[in-house]
NUMI-400006 format. One record per residue: x, y, z of N, C-alpha, C in turn. Coordinates in steps of 0.05 Angstrom, whole numbers, padded with zeros to 5 digits, always signed. Layout:
XYZXYZXYZ;...
//
This chain:
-00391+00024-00265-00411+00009-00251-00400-00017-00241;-00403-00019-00218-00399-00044-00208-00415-00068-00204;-00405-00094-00218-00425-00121-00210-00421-00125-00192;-00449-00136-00190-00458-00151-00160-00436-00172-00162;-00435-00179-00128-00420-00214-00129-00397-00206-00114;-00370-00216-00120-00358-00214-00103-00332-00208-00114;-00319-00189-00111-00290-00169-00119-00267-00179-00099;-00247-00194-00114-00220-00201-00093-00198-00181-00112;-00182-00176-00095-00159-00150-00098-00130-00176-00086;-00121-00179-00113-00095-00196-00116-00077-00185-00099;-00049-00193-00092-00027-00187-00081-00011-00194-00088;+00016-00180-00085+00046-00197-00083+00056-00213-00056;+00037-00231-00052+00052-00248-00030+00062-00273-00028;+00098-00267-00033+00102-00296-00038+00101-00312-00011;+00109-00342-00026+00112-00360+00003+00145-00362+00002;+00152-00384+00017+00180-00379+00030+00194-00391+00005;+00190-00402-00010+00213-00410-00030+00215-00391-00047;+00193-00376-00053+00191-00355-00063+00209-00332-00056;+00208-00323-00029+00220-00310-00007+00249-00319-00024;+00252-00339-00019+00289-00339-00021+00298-00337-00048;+00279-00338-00068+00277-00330-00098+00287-00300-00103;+00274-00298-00085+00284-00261-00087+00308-00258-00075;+00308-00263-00058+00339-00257-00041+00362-00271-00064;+00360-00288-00078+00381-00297-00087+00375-00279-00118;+00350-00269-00129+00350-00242-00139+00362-00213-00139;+00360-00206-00117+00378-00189-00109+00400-00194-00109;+00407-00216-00092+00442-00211-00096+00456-00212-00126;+00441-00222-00140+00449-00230-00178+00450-00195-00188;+00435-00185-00181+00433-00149-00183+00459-00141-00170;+00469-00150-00152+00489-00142-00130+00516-00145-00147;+00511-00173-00161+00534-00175-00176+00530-00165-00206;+00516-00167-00209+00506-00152-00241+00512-00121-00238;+00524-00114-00229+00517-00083-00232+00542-00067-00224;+00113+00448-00035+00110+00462-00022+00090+00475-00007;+00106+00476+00014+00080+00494+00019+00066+00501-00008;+00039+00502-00023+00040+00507-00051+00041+00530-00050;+00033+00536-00083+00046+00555-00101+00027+00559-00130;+00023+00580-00141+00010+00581-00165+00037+00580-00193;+00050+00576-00187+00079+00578-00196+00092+00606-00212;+00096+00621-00196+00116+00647-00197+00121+00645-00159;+00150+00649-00161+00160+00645-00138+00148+00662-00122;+00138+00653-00093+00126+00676-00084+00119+00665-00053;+00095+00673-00040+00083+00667-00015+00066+00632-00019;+00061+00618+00001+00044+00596-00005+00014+00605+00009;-00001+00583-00011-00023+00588-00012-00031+00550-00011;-00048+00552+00006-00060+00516+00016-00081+00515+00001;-00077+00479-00015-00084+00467-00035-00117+00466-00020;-00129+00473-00048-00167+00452-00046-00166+00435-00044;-00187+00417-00030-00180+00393-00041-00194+00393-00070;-00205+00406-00086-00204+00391-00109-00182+00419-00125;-00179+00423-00155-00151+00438-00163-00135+00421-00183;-00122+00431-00194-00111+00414-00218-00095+00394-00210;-00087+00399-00181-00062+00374-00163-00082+00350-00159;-00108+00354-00155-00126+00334-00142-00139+00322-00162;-00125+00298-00172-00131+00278-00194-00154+00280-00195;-00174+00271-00215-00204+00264-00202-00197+00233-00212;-00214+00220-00205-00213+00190-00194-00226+00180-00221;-00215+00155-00232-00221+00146-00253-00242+00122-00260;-00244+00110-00274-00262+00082-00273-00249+00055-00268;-00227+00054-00265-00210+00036-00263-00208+00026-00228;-00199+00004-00228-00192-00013-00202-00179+00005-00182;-00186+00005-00165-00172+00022-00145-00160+00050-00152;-00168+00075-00167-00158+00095-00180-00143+00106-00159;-00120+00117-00168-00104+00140-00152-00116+00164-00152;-00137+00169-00162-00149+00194-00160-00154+00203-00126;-00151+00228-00123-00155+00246-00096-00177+00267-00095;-00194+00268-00119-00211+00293-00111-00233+00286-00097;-00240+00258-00097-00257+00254-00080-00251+00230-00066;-00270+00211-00045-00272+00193-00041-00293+00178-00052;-00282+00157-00062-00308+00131-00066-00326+00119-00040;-00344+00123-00033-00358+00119-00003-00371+00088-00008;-00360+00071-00022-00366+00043-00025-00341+00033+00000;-00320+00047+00008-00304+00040+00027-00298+00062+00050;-00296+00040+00064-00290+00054+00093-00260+00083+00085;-00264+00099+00110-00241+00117+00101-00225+00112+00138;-00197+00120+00133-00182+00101+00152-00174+00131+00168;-00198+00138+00176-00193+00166+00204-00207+00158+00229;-00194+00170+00248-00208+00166+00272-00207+00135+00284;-00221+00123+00296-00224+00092+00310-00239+00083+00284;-00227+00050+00272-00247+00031+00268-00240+00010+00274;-00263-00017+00280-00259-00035+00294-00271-00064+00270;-00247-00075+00276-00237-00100+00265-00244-00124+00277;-00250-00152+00272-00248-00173+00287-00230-00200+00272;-00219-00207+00291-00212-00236+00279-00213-00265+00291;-00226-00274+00275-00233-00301+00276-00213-00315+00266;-00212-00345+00273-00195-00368+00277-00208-00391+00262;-00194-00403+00238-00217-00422+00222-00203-00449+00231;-00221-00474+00233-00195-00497+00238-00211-00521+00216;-00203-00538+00214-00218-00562+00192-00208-00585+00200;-00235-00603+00188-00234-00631+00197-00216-00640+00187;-00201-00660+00203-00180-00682+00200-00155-00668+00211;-00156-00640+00215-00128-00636+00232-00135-00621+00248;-00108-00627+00270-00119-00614+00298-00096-00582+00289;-00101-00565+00299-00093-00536+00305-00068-00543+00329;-00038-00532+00314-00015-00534+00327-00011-00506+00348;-00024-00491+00348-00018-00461+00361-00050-00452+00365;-00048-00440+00396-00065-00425+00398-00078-00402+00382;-00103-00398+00383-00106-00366+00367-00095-00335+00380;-00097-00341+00408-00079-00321+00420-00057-00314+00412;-00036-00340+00406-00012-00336+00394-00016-00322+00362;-00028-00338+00348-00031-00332+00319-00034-00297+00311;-00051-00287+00341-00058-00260+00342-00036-00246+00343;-00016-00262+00360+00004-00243+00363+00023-00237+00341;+00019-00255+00312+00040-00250+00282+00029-00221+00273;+00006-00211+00286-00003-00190+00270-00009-00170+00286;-00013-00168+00304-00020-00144+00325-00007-00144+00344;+00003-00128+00369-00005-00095+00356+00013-00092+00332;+00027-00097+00310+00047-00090+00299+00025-00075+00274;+00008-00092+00270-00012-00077+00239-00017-00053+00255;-00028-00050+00287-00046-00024+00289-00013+00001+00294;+00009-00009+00310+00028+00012+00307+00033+00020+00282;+00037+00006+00256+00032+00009+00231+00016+00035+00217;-00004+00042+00227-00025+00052+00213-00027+00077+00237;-00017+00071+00260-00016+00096+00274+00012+00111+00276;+00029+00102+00260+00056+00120+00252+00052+00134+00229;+00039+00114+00210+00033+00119+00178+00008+00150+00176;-00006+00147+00203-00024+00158+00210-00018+00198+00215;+00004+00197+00239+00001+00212+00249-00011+00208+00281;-00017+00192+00280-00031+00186+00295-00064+00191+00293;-00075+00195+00271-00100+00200+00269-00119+00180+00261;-00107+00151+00258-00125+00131+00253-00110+00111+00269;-00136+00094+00282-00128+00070+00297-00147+00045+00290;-00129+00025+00284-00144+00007+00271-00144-00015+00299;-00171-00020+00317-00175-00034+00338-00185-00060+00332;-00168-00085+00334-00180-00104+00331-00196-00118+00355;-00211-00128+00352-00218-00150+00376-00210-00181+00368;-00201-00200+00379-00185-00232+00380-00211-00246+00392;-00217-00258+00380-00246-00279+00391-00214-00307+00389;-00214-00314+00420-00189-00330+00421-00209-00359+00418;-00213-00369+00407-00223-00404+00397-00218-00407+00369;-00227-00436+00362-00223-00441+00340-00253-00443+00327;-00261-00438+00306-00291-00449+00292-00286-00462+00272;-00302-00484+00272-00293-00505+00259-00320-00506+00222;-00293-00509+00207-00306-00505+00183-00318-00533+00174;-00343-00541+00163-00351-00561+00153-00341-00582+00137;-00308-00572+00116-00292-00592+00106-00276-00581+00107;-00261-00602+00093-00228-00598+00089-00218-00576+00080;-00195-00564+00084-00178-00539+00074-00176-00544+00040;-00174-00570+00042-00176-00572+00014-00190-00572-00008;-00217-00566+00003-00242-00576-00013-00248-00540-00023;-00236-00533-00010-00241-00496-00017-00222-00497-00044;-00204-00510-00053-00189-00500-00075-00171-00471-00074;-00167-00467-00052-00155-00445-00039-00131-00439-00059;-00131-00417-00076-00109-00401-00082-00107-00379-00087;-00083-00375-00101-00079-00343-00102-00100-00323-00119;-00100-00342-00148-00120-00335-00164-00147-00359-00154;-00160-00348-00137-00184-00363-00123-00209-00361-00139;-00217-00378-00148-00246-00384-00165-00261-00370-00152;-00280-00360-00166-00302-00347-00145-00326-00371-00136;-00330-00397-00143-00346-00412-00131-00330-00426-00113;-00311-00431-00102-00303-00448-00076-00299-00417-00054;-00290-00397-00073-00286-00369-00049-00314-00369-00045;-00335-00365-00050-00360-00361-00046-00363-00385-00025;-00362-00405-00026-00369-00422-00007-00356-00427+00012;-00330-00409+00018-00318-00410+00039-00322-00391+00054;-00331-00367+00041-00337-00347+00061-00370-00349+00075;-00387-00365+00058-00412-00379+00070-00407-00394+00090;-00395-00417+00087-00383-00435+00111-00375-00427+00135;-00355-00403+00132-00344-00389+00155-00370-00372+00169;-00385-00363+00158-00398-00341+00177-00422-00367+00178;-00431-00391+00174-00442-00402+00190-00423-00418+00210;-00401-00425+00215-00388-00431+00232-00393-00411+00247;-00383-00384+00238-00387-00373+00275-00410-00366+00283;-00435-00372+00266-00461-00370+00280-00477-00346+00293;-00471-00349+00321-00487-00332+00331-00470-00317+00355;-00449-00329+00353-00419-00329+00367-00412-00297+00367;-00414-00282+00342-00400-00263+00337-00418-00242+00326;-00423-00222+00329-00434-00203+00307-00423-00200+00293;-00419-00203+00277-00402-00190+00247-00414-00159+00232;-00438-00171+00238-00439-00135+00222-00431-00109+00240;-00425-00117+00254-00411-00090+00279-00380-00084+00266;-00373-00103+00250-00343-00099+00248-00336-00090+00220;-00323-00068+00208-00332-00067+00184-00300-00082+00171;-00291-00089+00191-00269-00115+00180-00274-00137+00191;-00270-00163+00181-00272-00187+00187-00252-00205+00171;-00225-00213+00199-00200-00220+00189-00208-00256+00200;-00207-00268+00180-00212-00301+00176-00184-00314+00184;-00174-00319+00201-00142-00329+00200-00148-00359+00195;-00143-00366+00175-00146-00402+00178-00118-00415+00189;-00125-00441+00198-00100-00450+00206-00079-00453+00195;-00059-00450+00208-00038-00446+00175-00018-00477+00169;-00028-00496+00191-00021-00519+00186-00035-00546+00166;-00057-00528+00166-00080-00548+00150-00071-00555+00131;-00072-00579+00124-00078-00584+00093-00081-00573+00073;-00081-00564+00056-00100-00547+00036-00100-00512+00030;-00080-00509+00057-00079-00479+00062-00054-00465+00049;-00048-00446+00036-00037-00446+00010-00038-00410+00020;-00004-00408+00036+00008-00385+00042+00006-00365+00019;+00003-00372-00011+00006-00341-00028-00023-00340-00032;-00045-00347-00012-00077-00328-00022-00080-00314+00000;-00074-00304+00007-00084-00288+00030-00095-00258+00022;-00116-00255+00016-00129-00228+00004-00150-00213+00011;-00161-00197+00003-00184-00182+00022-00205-00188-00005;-00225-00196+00004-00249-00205-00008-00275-00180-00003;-00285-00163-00027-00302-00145-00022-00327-00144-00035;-00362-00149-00029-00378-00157-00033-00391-00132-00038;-00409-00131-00062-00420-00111-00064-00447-00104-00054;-00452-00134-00045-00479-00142-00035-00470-00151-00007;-00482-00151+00017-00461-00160+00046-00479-00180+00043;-00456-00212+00050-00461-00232+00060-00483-00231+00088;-00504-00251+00077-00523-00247+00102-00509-00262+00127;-00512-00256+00152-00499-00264+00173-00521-00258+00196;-00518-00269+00213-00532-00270+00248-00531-00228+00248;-00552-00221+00260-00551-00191+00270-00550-00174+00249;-00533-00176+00229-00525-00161+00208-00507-00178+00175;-00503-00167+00160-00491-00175+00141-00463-00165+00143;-00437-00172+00132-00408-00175+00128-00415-00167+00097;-00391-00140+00093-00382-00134+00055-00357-00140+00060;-00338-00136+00081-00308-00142+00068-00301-00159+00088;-00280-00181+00078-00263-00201+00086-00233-00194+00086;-00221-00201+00100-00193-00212+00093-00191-00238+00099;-00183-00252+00075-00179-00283+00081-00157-00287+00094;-00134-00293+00106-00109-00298+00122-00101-00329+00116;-00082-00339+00098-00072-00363+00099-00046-00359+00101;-00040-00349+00122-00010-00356+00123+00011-00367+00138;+00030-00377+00130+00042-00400+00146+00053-00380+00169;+00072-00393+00186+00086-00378+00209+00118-00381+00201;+00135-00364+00199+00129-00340+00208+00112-00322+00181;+00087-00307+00184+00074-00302+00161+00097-00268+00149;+00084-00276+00119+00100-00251+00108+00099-00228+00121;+00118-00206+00128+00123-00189+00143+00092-00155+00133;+00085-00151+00149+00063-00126+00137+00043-00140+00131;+00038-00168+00128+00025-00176+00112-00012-00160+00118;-00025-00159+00147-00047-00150+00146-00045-00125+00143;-00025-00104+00142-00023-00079+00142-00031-00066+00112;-00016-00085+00089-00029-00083+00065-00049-00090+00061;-00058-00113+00071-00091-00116+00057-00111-00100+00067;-00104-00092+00090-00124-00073+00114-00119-00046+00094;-00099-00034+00079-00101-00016+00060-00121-00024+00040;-00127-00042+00018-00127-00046+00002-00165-00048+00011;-00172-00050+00038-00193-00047+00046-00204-00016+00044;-00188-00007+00045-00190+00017+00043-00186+00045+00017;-00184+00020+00002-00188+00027-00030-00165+00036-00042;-00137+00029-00029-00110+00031-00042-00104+00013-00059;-00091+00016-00082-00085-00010-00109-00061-00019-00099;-00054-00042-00104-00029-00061-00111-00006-00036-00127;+00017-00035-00117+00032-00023-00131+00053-00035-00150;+00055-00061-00150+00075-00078-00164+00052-00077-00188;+00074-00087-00211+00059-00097-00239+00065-00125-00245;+00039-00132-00238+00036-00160-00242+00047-00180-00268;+00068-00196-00269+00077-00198-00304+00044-00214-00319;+00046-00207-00338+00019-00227-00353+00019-00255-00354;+00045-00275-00350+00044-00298-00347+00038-00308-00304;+00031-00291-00289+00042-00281-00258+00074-00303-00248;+00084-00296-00271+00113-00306-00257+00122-00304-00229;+00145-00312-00223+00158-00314-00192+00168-00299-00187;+00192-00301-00173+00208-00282-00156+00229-00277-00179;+00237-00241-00185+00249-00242-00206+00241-00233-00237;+00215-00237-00232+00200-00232-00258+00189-00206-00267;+00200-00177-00250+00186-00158-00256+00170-00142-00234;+00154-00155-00215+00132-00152-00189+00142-00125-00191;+00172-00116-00182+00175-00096-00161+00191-00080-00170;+00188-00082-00201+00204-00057-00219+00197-00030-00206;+00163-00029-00207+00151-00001-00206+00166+00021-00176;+00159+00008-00166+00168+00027-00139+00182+00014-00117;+00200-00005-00124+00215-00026-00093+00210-00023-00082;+00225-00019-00063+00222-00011-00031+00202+00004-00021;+00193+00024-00045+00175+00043-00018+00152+00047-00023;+00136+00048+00003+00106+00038+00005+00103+00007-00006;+00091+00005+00027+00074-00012+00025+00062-00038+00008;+00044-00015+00000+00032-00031-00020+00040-00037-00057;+00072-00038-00061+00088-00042-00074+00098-00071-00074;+00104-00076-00042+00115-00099-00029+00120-00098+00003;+00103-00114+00015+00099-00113+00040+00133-00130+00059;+00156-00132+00042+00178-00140+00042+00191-00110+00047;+00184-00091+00035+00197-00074+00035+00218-00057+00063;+00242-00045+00047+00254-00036+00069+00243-00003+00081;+00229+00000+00059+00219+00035+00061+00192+00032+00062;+00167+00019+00088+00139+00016+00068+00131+00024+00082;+00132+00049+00088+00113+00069+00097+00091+00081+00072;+00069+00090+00066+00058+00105+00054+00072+00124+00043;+00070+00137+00003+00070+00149-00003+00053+00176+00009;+00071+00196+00006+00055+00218+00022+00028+00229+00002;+00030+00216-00028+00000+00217-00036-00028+00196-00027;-00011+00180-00022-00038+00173-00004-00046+00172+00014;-00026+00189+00037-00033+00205+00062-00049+00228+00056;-00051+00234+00029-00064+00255+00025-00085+00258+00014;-00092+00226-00005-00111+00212-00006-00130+00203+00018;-00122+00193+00038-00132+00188+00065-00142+00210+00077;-00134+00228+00080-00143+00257+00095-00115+00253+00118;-00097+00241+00116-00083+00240+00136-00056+00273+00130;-00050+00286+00107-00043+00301+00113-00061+00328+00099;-00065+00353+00107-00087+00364+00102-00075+00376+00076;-00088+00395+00068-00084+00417+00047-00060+00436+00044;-00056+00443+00071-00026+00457+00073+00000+00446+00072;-00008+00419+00073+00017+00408+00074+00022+00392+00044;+00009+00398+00020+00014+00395+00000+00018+00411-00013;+00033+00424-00042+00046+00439-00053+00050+00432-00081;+00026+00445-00092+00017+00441-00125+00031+00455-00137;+00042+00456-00161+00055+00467-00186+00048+00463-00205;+00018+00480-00214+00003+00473-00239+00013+00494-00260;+00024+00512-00254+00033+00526-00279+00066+00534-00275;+00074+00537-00305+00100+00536-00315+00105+00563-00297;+00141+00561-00294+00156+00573-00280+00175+00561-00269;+00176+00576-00238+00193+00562-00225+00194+00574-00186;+00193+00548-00182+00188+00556-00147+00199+00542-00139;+00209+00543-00107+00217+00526-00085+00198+00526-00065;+00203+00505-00048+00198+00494-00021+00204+00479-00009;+00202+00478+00023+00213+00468+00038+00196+00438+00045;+00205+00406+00034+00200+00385+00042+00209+00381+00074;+00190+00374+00081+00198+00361+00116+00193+00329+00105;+00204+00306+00134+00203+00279+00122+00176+00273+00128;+00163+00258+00106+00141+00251+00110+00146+00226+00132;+00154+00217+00143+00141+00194+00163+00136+00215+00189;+00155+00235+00187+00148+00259+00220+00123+00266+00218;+00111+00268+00244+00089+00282+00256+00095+00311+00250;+00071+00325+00247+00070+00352+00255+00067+00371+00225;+00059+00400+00229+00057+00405+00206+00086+00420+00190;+00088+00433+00166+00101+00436+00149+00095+00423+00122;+00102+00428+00101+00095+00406+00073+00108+00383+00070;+00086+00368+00067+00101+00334+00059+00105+00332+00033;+00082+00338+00015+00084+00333-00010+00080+00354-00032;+00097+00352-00055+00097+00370-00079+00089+00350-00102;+00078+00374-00118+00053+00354-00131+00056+00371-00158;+00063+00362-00181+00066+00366-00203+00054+00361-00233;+00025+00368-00240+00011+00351-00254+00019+00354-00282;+00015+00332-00294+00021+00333-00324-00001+00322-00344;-00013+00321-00334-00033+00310-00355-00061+00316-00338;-00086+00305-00350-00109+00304-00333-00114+00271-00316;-00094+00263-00323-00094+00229-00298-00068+00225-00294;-00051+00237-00291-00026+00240-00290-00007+00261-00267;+00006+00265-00255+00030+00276-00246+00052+00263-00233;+00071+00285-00226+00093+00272-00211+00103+00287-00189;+00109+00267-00168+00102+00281-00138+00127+00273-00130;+00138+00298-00117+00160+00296-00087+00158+00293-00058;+00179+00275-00039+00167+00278-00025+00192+00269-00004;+00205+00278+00025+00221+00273+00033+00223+00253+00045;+00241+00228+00049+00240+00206+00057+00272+00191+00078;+00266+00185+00104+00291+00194+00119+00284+00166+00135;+00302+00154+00151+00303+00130+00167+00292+00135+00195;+00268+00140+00193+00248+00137+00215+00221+00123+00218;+00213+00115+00243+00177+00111+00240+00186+00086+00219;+00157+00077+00197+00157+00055+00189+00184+00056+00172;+00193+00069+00155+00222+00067+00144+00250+00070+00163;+00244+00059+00187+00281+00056+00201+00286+00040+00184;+00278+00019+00166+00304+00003+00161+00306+00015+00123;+00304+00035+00118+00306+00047+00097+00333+00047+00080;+00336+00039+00064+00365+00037+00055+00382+00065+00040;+00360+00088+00037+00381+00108+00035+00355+00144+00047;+00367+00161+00045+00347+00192+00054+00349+00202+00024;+00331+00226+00021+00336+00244+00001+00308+00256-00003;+00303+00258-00029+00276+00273-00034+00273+00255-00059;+00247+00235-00053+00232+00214-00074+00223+00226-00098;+00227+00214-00121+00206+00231-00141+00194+00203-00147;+00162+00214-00155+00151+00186-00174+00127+00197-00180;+00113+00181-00208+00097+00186-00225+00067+00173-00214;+00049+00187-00205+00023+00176-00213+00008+00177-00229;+00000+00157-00238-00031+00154-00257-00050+00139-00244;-00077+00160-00248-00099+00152-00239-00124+00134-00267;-00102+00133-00280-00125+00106-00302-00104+00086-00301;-00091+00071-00291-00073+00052-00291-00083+00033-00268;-00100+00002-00272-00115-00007-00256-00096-00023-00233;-00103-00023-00207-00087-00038-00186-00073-00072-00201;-00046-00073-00192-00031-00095-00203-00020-00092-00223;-00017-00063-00240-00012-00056-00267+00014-00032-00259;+00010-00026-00238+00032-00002-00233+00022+00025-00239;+00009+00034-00215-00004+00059-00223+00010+00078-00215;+00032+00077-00199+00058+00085-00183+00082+00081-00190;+00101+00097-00210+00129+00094-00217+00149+00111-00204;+00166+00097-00184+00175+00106-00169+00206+00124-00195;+00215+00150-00199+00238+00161-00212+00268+00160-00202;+00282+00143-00220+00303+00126-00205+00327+00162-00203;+00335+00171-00182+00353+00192-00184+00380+00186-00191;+00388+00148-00190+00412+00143-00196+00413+00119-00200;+00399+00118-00235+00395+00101-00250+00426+00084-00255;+00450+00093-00251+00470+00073-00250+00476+00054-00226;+00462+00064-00196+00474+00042-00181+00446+00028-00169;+00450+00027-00147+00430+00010-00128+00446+00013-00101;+00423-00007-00087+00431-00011-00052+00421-00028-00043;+00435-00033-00023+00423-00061-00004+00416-00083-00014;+00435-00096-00033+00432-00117-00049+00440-00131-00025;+00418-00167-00027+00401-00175-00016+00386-00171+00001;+00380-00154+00019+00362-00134+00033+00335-00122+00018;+00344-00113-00004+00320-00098-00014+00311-00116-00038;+00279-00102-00045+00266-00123-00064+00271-00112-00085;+00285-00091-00102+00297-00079-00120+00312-00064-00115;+00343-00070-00120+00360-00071-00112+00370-00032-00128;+00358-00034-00153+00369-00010-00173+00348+00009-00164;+00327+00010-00147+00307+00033-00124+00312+00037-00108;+00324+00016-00101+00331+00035-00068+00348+00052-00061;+00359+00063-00074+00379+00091-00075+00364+00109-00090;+00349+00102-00099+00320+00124-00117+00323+00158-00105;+00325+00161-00081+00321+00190-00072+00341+00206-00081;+00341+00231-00086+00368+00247-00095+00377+00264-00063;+00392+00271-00073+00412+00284-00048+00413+00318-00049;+00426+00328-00022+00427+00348-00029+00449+00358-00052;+00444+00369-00063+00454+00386-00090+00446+00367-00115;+00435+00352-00113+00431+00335-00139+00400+00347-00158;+00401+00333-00181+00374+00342-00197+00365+00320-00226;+00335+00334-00228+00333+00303-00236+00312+00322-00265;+00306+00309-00292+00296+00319-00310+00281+00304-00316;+00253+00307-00325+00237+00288-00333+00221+00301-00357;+00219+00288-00374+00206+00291-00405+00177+00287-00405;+00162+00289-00412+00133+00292-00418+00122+00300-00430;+00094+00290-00433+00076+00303-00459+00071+00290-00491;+00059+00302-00506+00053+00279-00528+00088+00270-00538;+00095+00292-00542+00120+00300-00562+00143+00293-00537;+00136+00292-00514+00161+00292-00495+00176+00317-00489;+00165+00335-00509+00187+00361-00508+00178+00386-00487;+00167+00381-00462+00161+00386-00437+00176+00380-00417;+00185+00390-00406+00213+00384-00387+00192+00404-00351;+00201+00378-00335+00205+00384-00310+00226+00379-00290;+00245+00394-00282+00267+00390-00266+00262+00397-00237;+00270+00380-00230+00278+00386-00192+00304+00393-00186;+00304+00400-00171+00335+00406-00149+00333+00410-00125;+00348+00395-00113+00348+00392-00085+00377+00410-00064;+00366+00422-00049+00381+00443-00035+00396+00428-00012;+00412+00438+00000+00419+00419+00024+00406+00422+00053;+00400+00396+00058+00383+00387+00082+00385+00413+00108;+00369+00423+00111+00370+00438+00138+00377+00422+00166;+00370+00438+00187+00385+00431+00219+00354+00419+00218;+00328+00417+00215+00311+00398+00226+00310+00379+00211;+00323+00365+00187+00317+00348+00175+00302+00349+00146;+00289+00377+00132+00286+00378+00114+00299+00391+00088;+00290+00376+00057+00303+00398+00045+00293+00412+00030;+00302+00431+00021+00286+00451+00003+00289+00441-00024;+00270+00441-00037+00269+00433-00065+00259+00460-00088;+00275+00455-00107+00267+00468-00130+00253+00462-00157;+00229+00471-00163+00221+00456-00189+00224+00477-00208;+00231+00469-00233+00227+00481-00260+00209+00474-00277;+00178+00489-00282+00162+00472-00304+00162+00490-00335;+00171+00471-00353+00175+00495-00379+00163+00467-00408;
//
């Protein structure tokens, strides 16, 4: 059950000293160091969506669960339309237009979401190009990362009477707040999506979700592309340390580089192909369950390509638990990907957003890549290759073994994989 009031969904977004925290992170690493199946090999048969592959969804923060959708949030198919507003405050004048400001984030968030897509979702914003001017200072909000809920409360009041009668807001079921990023008081690591269980009353209609936007120029890279997920009921994939240390401290153990919502730094942040499949963005055929012991193959195509064939293999081990394959190659949102192969990694759907509900399976736990480049340097070579294989333990006792093996890459780019479940 959810309280009334108002729900903010944390992030990993550092600011720039932060930024170079990591980079000088990494390089210290640099030097430091199917189609489905009922499982008997056979013909494929296309997944339900609900089935032992299709988590059911838990009580926890943002669950990885897939058998259903939570209809408290929007689902990211077809057209939806976005707006963004421009905040400015007394005592300083605004160094850059909002036209410009528009341009740190669009089109790049909507090509984003229509590669990640398939092309089946388009996220349309509209730019209201002025400034609306907030009643105080940047500072008087107490603006941070971990944001009080009484100055966030009064800032998101403030703002939707600034824009008055200016804007409909309840037409938009996003409403991106860009505050100035020169102000005073404005504090580059809060930038988060703010979600109301009750919609803020407003002119025409009421507003439930926000994204707040404080960020300096040039702003962190993806930055609206994650939170515009996270609107859409995806968790934080980093694990937050319990003291929220800096750069260095852990963030980006769980899954480096890939996806997104891991680290919007990333060199690989395209969407896991489970939550393309979470989304409705890839259908039923193109996932490939292995709920009973044996042993089968199939053929992975890369998940960032269009078109059909299987993206993802799906391996459950528990009842909030499995581990999923999935092919991953230097195209679409991952060109700057630091290596190809076939991904393995663990989901749990009781593991709450910021905790790591996503463990990416390292295939070559002795090296790494792209030290300074990547935000975990010992992940980003994570994928295995053709002829390689990888064993994973499970269960109370551990004495449950699931192995993969990977075949060599075909003439279109995919490869055939083998699982063993015993």
């Amino acid at each position: 059950m959810r309280a009334h009031g108002i729900a903010d969904v944390p992030r990993r977004t550092p600011d720039r000293d932060r930024r170079i925290a990591r980079r000088a992170t990494a390089l210290l690493w640099g030097f430091a160091a199917l189609v489905a199946w009922t499982l008997a090999t056979g013909p494929a048969v296309a997944v339900p969506r609900g089935g032992p592959c299709a988590l059911e969804r838990t009580a926890v923060r943002h669950s990885e669960g897939v058998s259903d959708w939570d209809p408290a949030y929007p689902r990211p198919r077809g057209e939806l339309r976005a707006v963004l507003l421009f905040l400015a405050f007394p005592g300083h004048r605004p160094e850059t237009p909002p036209a410009e400001l528009a341009t740190d984030h669009f089109p790049a968030t909507t090509a984003y979401f229509a590669r990640a897509s398939y092309g089946r979702f388009r996220l349309r914003p509209r730019v209201v190009p002025r400034w609306f001017t907030m009643p105080r200072p940047a500072g008087a909000y107490a603006i941070h990362r971990d944001w009080a809920a009484a100055p966030r409360g009064r800032y998101l009041r403030d703002a939707v009477a600034a824009v008055g009668h200016a804007v409909d807001l309840g037409r938009y079921p996003v409403v991106y707040l860009v505050a100035d990023p020169g102000a005073p008081g404005v504090d580059s690591d809060a930038t988060k999506v703010i979600s109301l269980d009750r919609p803020l009353p407003a002119p025409g209609s009421g507003v439930r979700r926000f994204v707040t936007v404080f960020e300096h120029r040039p702003p962190d890279r993806n930055v609206l592309a994650h939170e515009t997920n996270h609107v859409f009921d995806l968790p934080d994939l980093y694990a937050r340390p319990p003291d929220g240390g800096g750069a260095g401290a852990g963030w980006d153990t769980r899954v480096g580089d890939w996806d997104l919502m891991g680290s919007q730094f990333g060199l690989a942040p395209d969407l896991f192909g489970w939550h393309k499949w979470k989304y409705g963005w890839l259908d039923g055929d193109q996932v490939a369950c292995a709920a009973r012991r044996g042993t089968s193959t199939a053929r992975l195509a890369p998940v960032e390509a269009p078109g059909r064939g299987t993206r993802l293999l799906v391996v459950p081990t528990s009842a909030v638990s499995a581990l999923a394959a999935e092919a991953r190659t230097t195209r679409g949102n991952d060109a700057t990907s630091c290596a190809e192969g076939v991904l393995l990694y663990e989901v749990r759907t009781d593991v709450p957003s910021g905790q790591g509900p996503i463990r990416v399976l390292d295939g070559h736990p002795g090296t790494g890549g792209c030290y300074g480049d990547s935000v975990y340097p010992p992940l980003a070579d994570a994928p295995l290759r053709s002829g390689e294989s990888y064993a994973h333990r499970y269960g109370p006792g551990r004495d449950a073994v699931i192995r993969f093996r990977v075949g060599r890459r075909d003439r279109s780019g995919g490869w055939p994989v083998t699982v063993e479940k015993r």
